[in-house]
Phi, psi and omega in degrees: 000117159286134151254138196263327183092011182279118226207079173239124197239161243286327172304335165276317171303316173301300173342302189294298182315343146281347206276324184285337173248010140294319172310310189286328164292001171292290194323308186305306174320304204294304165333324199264329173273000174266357174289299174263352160315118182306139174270093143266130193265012170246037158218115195283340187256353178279342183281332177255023148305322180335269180320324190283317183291015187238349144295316166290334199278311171310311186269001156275330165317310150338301228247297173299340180275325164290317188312322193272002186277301227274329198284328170318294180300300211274357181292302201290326120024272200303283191301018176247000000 
């Protein structure tokens, strides 16, 4: 068995595991409101709400698959 010096005890799992699913709910908000938000194309600032939600929405996703990438590697790290 290695040590890694990696240590993560249930209160840091927890932590991570809320921080992810506050990134996906933002992400779903942002999702859900850019699904209903009316397209009107003769008003210039709803198009680029458009856009910041469907950005923000990209980049939490983004932000969890790497976040959820690092808790994967150091569990398995931990396991050998």
């Amino acid at each position: 068995m290695f040590d890694l010096g990696i240590t993560i005890t249930n209160t840091e799992l927890i932590k991570q595991g809320l921080f992810i699913e506050l990134l996906l709910l933002i992400a779903l908000s942002c999702i859900i409101k850019f699904i209903s938000a009316p397209k009107q194309s003769s008003a210039f600032s709803s198009k680029n709400n458009h856009s910041f939600l469907l950005i923000g929405a990209v980049i939490s996703i983004i932000i969890v698959m790497i976040y959820a990438g690092y808790i994967i590697f150091s569990r398995a790290f931990i396991s050998f």
